[in-house]
C-alpha positions as CSV (number, residue, x, y, z in Angstrom):
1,X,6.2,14.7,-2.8
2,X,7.0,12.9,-5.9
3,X,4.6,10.5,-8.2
4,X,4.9,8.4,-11.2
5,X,2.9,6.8,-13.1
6,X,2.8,4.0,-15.2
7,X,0.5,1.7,-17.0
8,X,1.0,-2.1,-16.0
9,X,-1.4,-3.9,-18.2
10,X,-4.2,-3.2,-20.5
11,X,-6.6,-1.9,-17.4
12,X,-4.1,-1.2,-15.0
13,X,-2.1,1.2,-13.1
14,X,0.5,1.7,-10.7
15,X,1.4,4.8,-8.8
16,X,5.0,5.0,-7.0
17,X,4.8,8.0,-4.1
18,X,7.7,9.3,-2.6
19,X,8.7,12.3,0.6
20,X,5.3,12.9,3.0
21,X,1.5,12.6,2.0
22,X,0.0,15.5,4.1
23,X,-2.5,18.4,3.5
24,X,0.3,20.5,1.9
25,X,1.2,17.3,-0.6
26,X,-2.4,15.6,-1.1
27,X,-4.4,18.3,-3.3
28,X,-1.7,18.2,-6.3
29,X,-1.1,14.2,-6.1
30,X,-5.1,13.9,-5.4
31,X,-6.2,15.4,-8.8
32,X,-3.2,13.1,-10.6
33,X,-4.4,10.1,-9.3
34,X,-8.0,10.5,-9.2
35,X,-8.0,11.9,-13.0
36,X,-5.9,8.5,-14.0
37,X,-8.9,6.3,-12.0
38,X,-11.6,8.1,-13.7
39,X,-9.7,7.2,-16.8
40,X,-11.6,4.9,-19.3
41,X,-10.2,1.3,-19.5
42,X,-8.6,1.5,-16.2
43,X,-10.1,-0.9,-13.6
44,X,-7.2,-1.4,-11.3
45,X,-4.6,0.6,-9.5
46,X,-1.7,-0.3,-7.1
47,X,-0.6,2.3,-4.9
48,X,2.7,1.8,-3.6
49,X,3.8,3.9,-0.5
50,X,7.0,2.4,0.0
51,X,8.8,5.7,-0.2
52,X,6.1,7.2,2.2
53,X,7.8,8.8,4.9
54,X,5.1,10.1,6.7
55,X,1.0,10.2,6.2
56,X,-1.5,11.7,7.8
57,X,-5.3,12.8,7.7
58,X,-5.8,13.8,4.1
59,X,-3.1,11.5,2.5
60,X,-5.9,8.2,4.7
61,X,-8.9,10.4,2.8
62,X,-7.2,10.8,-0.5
63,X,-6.5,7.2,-0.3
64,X,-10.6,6.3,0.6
65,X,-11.5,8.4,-2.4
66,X,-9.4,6.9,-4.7
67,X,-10.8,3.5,-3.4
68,X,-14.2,5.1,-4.1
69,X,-14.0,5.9,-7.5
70,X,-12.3,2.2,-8.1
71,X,-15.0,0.7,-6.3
72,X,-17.9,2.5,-8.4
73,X,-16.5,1.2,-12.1
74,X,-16.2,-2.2,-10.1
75,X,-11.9,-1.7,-10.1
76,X,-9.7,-2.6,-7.8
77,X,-7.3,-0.2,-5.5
78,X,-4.4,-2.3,-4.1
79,X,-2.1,-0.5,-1.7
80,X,1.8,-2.0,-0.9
81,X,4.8,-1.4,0.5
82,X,3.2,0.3,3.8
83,X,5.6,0.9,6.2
84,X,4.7,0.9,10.0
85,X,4.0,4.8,10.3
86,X,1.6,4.5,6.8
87,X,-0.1,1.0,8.2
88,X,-0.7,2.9,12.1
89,X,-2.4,5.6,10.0
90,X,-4.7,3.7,8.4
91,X,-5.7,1.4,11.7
92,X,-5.9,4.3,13.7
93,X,-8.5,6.1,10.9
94,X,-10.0,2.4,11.5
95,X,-9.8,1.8,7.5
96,X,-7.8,-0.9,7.8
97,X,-10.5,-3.3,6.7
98,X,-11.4,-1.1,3.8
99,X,-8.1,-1.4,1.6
100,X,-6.4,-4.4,-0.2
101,X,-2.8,-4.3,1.1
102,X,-1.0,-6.6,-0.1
103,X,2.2,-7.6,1.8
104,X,4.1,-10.1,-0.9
105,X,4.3,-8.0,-3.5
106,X,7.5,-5.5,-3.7
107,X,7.9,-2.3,-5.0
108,X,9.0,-2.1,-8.7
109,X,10.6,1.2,-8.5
């Protein structure tokens, strides 16, 4: 699994993940990304799994605490670039109604 991350804006973030998000992937991209949202100043992140081959479980709950953290300094998490294997994960956790995805936007990588 690879990551990078940049800073978009004064406040924002965005996160480009590549190969699978699984329980052998999430615990080193987990503290990365959680440690950049607890970061002061930053109040918005955009995810973008367009590279994702594969998700499952802990790659949906990674995702939800990420969102959490966001949520409780009153930031935004905005996920994009979900492919059809990512977006059936996330209905079939029935989170779907939880995240921001937004479909117009395109990867910048």
């Amino acid at each position: 699994m690879r990551l990078q991350v940049q800073r978009t804006s004064p406040g924002g973030i965005a996160s480009y993940l590549e190969g699978v998000l699984d329980r052998q992937s999430v615990p080193a991209i987990r503290r990365r990304l959680l440690g950049v949202a607890r970061e002061i100043g930053v109040s918005h992140m955009l995810v973008d799994l367009a590279k994702v081959s594969a998700i499952d479980t802990a790659g949906v709950a990674m995702l939800v605490e990420l969102l959490r953290v966001l949520t409780e300094k009153r930031g935004k998490l905005h996920l994009v670039g979900l492919n059809e294997k990512t977006t059936k994960m996330i209905r079939l956790s029935r989170l779907d109604s939880l995240f921001h995805v937004d479909t117009h936007l395109e990867s910048e990588s």
